[in-house]
PANU-175178 format. One record per residue: residue in one letter; y, z, x of N, C-alpha, C, O in turn. Coordinates in pm, whole numbers, plus 50000, padded with zeros to 5 digits. Example, Ala and Ser with C-alpha at 12.3 -4.5 7.8 and 13.67 -1.06 7.14 Angstrom:
BEGIN
A494315078051319495505078051230496705078051320496685084651424;S497755070851285498945071451367500035078751290501145080451341;
***
This chain:
BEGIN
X756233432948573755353441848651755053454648576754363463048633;X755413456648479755083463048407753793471748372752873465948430;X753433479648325752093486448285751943494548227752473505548243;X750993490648122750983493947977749643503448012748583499348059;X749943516547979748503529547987748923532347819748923544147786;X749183524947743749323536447617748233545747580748683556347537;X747213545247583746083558347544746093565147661745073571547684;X747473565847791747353574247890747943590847814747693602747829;X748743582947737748963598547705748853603147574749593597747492;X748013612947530747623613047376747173628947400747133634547510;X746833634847269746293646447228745503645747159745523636447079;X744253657147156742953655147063741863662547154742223663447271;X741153665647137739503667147218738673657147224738643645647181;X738163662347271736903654247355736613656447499737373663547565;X735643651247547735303658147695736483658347813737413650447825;X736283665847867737173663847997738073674947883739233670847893;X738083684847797739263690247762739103704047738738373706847643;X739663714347808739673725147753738463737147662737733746247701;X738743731847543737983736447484736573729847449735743735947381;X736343717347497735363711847499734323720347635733193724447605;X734793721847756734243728047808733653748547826732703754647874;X735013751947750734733763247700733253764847616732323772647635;X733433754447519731723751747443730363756147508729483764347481;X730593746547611729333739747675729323754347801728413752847882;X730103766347824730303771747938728893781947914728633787747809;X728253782448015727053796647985727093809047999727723815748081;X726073813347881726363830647851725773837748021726333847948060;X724993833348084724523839348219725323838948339725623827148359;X725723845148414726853841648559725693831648607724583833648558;X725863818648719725153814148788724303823948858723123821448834;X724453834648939723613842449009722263845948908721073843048924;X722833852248815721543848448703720583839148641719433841248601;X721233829448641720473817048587719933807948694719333797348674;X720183812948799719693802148900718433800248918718023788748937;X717603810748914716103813948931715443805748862714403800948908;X715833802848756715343795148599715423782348583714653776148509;X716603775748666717503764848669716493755548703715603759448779;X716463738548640715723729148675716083727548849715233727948937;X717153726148865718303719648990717333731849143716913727349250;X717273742849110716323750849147715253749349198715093748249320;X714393749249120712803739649085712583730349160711633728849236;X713483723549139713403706949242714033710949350713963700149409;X714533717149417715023721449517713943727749624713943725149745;X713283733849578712233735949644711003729149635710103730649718;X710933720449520710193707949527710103702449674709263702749764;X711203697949660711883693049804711503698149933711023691450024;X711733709449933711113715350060709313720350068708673723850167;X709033719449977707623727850001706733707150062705793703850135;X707713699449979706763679050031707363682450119706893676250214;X708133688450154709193683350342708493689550428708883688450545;X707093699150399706153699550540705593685350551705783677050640;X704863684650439703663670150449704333661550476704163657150590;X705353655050396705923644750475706723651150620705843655250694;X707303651950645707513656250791706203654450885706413648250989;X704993658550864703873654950928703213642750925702303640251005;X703543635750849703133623950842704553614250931704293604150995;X705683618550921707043606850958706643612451163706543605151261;X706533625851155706783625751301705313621551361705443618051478;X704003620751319703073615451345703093600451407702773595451514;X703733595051258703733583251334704913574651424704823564151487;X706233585351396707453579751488706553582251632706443572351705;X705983593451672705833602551817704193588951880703733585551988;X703903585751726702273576851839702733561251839702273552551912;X703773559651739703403542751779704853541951887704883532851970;X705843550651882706893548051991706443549952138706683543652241;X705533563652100704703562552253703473552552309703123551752426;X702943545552202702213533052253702853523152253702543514352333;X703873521352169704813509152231705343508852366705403498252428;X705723519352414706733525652532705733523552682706103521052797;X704023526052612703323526652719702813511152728702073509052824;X703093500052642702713485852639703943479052654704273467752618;X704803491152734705783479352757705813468652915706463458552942;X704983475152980704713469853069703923452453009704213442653078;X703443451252945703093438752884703903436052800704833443752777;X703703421952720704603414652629704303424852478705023424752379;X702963433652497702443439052363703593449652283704003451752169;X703843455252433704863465452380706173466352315706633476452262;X706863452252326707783450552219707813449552056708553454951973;X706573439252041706813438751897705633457451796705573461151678;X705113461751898704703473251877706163482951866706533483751748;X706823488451936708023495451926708703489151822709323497351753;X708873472151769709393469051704709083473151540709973475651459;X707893473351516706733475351397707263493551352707543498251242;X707243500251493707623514551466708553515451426708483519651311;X709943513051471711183513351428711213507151252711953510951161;X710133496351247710713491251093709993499950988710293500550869;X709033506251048707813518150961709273532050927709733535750818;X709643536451067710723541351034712113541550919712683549550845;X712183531050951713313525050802712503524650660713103530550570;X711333519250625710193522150537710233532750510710753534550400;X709713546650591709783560650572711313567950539711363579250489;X712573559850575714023567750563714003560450438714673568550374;X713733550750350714083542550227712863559150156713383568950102;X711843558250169710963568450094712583579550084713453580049998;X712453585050179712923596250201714413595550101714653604550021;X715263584550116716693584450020716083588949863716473598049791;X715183580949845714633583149716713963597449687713893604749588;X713553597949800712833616549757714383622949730714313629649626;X715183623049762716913627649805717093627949674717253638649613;X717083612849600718053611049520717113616249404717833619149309;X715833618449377715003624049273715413638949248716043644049155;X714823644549367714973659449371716253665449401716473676949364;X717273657849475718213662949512719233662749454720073671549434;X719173648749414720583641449349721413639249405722613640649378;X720743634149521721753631749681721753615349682720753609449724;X723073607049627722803590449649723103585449732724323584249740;X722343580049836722513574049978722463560250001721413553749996;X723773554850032723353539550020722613532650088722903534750205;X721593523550077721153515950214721843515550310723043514950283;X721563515550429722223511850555722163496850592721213490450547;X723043491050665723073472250675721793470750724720983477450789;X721883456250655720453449550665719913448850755719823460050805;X719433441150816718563436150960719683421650969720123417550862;X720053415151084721103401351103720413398551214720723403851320;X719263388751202718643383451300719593371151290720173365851195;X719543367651473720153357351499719433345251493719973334251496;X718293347151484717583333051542715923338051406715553349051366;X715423324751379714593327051260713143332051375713053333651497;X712363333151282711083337851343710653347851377711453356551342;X709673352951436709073372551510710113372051585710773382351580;X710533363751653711443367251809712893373751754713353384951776;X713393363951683715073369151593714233382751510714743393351549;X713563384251448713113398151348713673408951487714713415051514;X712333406951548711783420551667713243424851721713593436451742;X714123412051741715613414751810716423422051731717093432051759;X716293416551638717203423151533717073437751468717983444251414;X715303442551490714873455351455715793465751570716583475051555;X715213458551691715653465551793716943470751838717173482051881;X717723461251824719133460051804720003471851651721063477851630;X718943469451595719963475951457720233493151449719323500551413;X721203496851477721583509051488720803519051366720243529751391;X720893513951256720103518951125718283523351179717733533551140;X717793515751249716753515051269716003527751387714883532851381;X717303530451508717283539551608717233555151503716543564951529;X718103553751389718713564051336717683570651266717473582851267;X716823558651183715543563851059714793572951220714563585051215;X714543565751331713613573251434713893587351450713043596151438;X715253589251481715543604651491715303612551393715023624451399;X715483602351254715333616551145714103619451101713793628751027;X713013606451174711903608951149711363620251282710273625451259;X712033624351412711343637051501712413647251454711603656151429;X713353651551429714043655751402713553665551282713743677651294;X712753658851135713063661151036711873671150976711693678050876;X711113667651110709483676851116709443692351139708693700151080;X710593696251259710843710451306711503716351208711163727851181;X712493710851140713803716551072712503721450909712343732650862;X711723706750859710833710750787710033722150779709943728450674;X709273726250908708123736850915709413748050862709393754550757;X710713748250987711003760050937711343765150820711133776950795;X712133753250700712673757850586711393755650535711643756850415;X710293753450540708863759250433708623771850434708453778450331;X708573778150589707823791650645708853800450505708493807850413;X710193795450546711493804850491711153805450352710883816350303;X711123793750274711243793650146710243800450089710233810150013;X709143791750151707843801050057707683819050092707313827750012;X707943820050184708013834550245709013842550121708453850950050;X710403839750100711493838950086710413845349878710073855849823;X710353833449855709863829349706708653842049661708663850949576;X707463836649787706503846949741706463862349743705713869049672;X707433867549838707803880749850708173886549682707693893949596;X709483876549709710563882649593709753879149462710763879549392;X708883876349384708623872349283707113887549304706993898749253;X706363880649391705653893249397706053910149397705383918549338;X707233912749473707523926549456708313927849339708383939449299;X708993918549266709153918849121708433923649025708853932548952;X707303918649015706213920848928705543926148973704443922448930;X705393935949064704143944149092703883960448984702873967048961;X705083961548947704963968148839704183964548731703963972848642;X703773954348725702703948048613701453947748664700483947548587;X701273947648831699933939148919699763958948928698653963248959;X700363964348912700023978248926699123986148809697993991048818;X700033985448698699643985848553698113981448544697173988948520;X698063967348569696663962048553695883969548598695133976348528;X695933969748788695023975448895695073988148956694843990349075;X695353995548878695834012348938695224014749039695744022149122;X693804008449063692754010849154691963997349209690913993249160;X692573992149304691673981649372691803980849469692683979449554;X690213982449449689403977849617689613991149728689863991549849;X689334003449604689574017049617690974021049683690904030649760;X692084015849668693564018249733694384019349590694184013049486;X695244028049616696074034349532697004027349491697564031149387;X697424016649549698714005149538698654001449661697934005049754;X699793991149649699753987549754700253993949888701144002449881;X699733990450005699913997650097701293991050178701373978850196;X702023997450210703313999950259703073999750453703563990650521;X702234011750517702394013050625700944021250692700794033250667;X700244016250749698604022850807698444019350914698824009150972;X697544032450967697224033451098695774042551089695064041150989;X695424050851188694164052551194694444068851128693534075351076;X695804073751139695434087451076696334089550965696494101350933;X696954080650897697404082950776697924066250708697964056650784;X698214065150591698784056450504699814060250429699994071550382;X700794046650411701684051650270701584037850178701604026050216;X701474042450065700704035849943702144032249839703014040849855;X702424024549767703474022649699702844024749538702534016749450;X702844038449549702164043849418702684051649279702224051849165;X703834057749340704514067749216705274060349193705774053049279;X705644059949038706964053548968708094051149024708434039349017;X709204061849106710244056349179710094043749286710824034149311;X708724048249342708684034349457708184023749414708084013349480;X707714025749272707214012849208708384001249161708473989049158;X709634018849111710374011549062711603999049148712123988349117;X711614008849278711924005249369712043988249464712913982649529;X710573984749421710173978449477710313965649433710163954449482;X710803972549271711093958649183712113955249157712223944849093;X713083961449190714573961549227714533949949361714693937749348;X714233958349513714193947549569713383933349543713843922549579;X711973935149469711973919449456713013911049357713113898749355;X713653919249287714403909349251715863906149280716593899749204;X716143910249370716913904349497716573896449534716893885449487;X715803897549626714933888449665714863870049575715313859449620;X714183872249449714443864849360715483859649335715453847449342;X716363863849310718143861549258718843854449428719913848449444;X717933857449519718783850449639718083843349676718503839149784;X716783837149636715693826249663716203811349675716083803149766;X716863810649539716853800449521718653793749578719123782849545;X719263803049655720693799649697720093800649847720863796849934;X719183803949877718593803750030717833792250052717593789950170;X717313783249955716713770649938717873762049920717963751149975;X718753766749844720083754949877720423756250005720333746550080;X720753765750039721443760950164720583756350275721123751150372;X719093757950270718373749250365718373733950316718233725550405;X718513728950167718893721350153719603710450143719383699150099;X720853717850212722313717450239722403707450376723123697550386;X721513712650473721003703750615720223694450604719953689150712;X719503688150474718543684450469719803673050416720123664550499;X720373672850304721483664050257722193659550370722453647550373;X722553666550463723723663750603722353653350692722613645150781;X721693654850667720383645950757720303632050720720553622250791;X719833632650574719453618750541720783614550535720893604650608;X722193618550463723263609850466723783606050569724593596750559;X723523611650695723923609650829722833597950880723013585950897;X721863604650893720753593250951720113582150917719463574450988;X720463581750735719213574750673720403564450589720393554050525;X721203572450626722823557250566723243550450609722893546050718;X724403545750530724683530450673725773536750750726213546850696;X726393533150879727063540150945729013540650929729853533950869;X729013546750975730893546450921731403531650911731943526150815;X731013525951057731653513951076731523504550945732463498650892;X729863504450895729453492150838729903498650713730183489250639;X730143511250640730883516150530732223509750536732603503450437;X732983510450639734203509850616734523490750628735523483950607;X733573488450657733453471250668733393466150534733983455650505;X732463475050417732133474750305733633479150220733743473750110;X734483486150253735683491550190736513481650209737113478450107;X736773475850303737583465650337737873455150285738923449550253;X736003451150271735833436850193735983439450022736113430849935;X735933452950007736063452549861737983455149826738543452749718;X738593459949941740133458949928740343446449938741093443949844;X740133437049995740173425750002740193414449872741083406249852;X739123416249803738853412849701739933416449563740243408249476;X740283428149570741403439249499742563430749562742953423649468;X743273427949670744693425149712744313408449652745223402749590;X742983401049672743393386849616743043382349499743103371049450;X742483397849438742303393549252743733398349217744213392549119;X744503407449274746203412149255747233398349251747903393349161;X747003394249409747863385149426747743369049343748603360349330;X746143369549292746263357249151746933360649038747703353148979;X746593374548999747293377048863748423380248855749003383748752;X749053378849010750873379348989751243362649046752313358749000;X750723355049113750743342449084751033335748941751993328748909;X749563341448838749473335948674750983337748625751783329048591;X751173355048631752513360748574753513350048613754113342048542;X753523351648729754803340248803754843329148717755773326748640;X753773322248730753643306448681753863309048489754783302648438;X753163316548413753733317548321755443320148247756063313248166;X755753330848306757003333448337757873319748309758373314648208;X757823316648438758123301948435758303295948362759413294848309;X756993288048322756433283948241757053278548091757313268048033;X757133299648060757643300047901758803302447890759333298147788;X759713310647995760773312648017761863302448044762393296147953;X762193300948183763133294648219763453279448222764483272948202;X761643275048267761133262648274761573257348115762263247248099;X761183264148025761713259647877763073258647820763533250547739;X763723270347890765283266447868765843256647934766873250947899;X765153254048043766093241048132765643230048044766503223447987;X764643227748030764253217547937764923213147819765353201847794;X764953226047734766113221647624767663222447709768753217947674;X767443226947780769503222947790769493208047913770423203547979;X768453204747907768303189447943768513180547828769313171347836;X767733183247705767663175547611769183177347515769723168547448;X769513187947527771313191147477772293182147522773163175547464;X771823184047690772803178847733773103162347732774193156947749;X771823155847708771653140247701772073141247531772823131847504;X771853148047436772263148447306773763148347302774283141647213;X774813157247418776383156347367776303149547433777433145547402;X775833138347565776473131047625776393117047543777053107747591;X775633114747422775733109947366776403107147247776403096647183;X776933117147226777783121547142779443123547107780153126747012;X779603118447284781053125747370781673111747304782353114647206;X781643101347322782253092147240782943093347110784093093147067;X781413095047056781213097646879782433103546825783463099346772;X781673120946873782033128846821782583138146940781583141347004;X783503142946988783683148547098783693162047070782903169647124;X784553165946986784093180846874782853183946886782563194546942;X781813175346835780463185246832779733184446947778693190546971;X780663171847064779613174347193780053184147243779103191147278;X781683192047283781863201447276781283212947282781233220747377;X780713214147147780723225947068778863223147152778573233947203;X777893214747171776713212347215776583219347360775683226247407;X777863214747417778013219347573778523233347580778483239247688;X778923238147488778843252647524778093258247516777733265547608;X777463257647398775663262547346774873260947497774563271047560;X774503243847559774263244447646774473257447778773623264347833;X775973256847795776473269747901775783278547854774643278947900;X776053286747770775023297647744773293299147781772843310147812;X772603289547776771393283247777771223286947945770313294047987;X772213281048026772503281148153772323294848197771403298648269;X773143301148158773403313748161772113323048136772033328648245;X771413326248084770103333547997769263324148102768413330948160;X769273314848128768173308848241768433312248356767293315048395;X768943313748422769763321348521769493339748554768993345348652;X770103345748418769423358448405767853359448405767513368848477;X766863353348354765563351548348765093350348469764053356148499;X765903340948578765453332248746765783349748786764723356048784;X766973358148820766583367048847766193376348842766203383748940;X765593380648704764723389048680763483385948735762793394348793;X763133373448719761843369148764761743369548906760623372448949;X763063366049031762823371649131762933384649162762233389349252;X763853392549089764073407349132762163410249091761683415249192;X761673409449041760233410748992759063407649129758093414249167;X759743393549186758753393749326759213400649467758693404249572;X760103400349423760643412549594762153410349567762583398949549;X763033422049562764383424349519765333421649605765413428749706;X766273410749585766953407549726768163426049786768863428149885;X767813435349657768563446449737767653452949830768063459849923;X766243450549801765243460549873765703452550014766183458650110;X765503439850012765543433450148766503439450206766313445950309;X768013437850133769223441550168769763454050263770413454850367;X769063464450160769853478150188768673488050177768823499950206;X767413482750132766373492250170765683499050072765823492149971;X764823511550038764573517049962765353523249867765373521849745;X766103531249948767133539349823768373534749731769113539049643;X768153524249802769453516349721768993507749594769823504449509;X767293503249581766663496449537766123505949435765933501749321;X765843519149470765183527049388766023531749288765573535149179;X767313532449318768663538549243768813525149178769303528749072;X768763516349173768733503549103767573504749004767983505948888;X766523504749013765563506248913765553517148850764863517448748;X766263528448888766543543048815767413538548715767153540948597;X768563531448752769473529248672769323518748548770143516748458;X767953512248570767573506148413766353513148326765823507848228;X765953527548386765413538048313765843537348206767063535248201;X764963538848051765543545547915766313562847933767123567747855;X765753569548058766103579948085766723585748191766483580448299;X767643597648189767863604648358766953600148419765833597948372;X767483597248586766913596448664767403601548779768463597048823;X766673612448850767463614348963766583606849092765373604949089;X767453603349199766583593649281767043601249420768243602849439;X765693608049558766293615149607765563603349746764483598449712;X765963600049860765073590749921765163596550080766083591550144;X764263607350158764893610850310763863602850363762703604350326;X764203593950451763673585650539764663583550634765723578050606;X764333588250763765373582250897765243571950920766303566650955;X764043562650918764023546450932763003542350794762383548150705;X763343525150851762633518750736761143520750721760653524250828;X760303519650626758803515350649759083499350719760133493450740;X757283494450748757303481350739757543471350594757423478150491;X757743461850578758793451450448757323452750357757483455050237;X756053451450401755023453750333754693463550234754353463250116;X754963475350352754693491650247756163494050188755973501150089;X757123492450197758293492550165758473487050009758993493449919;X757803471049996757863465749868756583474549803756683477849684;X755543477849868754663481849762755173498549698754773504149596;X756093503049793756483519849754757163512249651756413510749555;X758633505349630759593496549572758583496549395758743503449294;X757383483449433757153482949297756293495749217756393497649095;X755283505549324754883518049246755613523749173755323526449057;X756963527549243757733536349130758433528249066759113533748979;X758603513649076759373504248928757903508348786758043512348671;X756803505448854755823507748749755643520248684754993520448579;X756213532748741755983546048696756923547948606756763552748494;X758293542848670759083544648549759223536548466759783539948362;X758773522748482758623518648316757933526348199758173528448080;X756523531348331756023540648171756463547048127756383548448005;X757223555048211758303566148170759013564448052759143571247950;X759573550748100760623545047948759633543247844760133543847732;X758513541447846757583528747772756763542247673756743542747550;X756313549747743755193562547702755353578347682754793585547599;X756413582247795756383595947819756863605647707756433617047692;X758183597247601758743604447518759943617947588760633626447533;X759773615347688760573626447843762303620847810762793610847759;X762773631847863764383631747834764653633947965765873635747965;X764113635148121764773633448204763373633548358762483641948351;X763403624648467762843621848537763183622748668764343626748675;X762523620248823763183622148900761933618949011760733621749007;X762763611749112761953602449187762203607449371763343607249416;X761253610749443760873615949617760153610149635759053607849586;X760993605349751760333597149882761023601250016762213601950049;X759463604550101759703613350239759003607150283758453597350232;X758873611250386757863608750528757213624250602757803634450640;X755823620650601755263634150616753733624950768752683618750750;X754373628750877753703624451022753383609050971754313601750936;X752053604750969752053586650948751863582950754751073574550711;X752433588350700752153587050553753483590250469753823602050460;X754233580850409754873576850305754993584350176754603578750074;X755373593550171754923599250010756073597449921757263599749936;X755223591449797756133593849667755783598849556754603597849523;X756813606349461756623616049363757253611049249758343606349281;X757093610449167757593607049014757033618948908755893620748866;X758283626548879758403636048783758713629648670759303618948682;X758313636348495759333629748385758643645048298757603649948340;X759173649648210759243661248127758703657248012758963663747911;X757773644948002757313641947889756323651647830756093663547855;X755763642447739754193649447657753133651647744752343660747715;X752933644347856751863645447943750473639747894750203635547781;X750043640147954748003638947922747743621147977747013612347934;X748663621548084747913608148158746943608748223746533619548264;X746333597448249744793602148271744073589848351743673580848277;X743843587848497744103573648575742663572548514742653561848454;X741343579248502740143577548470739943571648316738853569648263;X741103569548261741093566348116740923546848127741273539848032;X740553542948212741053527448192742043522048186742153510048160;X743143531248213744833525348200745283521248319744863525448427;X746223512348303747323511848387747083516148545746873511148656;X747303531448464747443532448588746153537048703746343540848818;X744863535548635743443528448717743893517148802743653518548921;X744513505848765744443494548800745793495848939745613488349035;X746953504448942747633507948994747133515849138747513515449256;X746253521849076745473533149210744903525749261744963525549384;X743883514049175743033503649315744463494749371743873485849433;X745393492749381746013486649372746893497249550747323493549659;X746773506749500747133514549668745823517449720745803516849843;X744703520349667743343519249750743293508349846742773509149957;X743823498949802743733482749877744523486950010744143480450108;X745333494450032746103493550145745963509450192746883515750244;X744663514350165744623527250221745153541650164744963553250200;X745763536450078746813546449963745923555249863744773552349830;X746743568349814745903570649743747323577949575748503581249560;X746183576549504747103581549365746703593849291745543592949250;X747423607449257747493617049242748353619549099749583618849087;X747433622448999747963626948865747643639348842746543644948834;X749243644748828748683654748746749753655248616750983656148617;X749203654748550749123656048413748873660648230748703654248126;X749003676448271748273682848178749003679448018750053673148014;X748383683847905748393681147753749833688447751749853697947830;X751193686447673752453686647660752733686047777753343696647769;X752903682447917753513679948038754143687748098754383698048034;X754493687448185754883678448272754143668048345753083672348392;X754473650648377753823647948433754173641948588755063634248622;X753513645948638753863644948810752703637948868751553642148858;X753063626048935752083616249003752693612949145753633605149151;X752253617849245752523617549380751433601849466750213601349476;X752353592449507751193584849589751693580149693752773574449712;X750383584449801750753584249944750413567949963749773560849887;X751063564450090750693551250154751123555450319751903564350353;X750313545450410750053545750514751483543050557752223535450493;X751893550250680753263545350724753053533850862752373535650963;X753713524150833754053513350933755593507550980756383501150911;X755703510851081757103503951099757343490851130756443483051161;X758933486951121758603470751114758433469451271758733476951364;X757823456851261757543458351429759153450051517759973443551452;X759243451951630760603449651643760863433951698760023430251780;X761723426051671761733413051690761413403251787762213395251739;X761153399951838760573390651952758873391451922758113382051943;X758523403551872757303406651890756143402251785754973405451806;
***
């Protein structure tokens, strides 16, 4: 059970490091550079199409739901409401994509359509029926009001601050237009104030560029609702997400449980299955021999014993490998202090649990930390380690310390990637930290279950 991350832990640059990002870091604070920024740009891209489209989605959610609604008194009005709702999903598919262009917001489809029965009749049912389909409707009335207002804002917001920026230049040009002194500030029938002398010129360009410098963080955050919209309305819903997580843990626990099958059967295979074999063929060799030569059948049958012996050690390694008859026995801590104790290194093993997990999460805590500390022995170069397991409300936690070199890295393709989908499958999650000379500390939670109690 083993697992081999060797390029988990190494030294060198390259991305993801330190001074690689120091490089790439910019001479401007964000508040400065934002104005300029592509991410910016398209940001209000976004909102200035989110009037027009908005006028076009609530146009036609508000006329064909209300002529469907009013033909429902006839047979007409179903597959009309039906037609709207699927125009709807049409317009939320536009809309992910406007998201994911300008926004860089990726929204997955929402579940398909699952008509029961073929034909208009199973479609229309199935439109009607599909929760995805109610949802595109809301975000199509919904998405029209929220629109007008973040346009009024933005462009308001944009044209102010850029204009009172530069009016020090629109001044320069026009000292005199359209016989007014600058621009006018405040009029009535018996006086004006004109934004004309240098301080209020200068003034003015100060605040527009406020104005400016907070434009484009005032377009994010109207943008911010606009992201909470489509991923809410225009995605698929928790349920059918988590239906989708399931089936892909699923897939993970029975591509796991083949490739510890293979192991098994190899094992086997090359191992033990082969020594019994030859101390089959030994043993028909001195029994043939016992006449002869009784000396060298002897001397055959001890060789044999030994053979016995090493096949034997192999049978339980290979079961301590599928579930440890001490884990069964005596539980976690007795099992964990067992696998501490064939560490290359210290191990301290600390285990507070008032009761058992269930035999399920129990073996999978069991083999996580057999796998951590092999690497330990295998990679870390560490002179001393040390292993926690608690219980924290419904979640299992375990910790594996070692004082090595550090720089493991689960995103590297190692080991221990395959380890993390490996508690993903059961809800678990895996936590490295790991910086360049170490320490390295990997904490992974799992769901707590108790065993359920007998009869039951």
């Amino acid at each position: 059970m083993a697992t081999d991350y060797g390029h988990s832990y190494g030294f060198g640059s390259g991305p993801g490091f330190p001074e690689d990002s120091a490089a790439r870091r910019h001479r401007l604070p964000a508040g400065l550079r934002a104005p300029f920024e592509g991410r910016s740009w398209r940001e209000f891209g976004y909102v200035l199409l989110g009037l027009p489209v908005g006028i076009l989605l609530f146009t036609y959610a508000v006329t064909m739901v209300s002529l469907g609604a009013g033909l429902l008194v006839t047979f007409l009005g179903v597959p009309v409401l039906a037609a709207a709702l699927a125009g709807c999903r049409g317009f939320g598919a536009m809309e992910r994509a406007r998201a994911r262009a300008l926004l860089g917001l990726r929204v997955s489809d929402p579940e398909p359509l699952r008509a029961r029965k073929q034909g208009a009749m199973g479609w229309m049912g199935a439109v009607l029926k599909s929760g995805a389909s109610w949802r595109s409707l809301l975000y199509a009335v919904l998405q029209f009001p929220w629109s007008v207002f973040s346009f009024v804002v933005a462009v308001n917001v944009w044209a102010f601050g850029w204009a009172m920026l530069t009016y020090p230049l629109w001044f320069w040009v026009f000292p005199m237009y359209a016989g007014q002194d600058g621009l006018q500030l405040y009029g009535d029938e018996t006086h004006r104030v004109y934004l004309d002398n240098p301080f209020e010129i200068t003034m003015t360009a100060l605040v527009g560029l406020l104005f400016t410098l907070a434009t484009p963080w005032i377009v994010r955050a109207l943008t911010t609702v606009d992201r909470v919209m489509v991923h809410g309305l225009l995605g698929p819903s928790r349920l059918a997400t988590r239906v989708v997580e399931l089936e892909s843990d699923r897939g993970v626990v029975v591509d796991t449980a083949a490739a510890d099958l293979r192991r098994i059967e190899r094992d086997l295979h090359d191992g033990a299955q082969a020594r019994l074999v030859n101390l089959a063929m030994d043993l028909g060799l001195a029994k043939e021999k016992l006449k002869v030569d009784p000396r060298a059948a002897a001397v055959m049958v001890d060789e044999a014993h030994g053979e016995v012996k090493t096949a034997l050690q192999e049978l339980r390694d290979l079961a301590r490998g599928i579930h440890p008859a001490v884990l069964t026995d005596r539980g976690l801590d007795a099992a964990l202090s067992s696998v501490a104790s064939r560490c290359t290194v210290p191990v301290r093993v600390e285990v507070d649990l008032a009761e058992r997990p269930a035999s399920a999460i129990e073996g999978i805590a069991y083999f996580t930390v057999s796998e951590l500390l092999q690497n330990v022995s295998k990679h870390a170069r560490a002179t001393s380690a040390s292993v926690e397991v608690w219980r924290v409300e419904n979640r299992l936690m375990l910790q594996v310390v070692d004082n090595g070199v550090g720089g493991a890295d689960v995103s590297a393709g190692s080991g221990l990637a395959g380890l993390a989908e490996r508690l993903d499958a059961v809800d678990g999650i895996l936590v490295v930290d790991s910086p360049a000379g170490g320490p390295t500390r990997v904490t992974a939670e799992l769901p707590w279950r108790s065993e359920p109690a007998a009869g039951h």
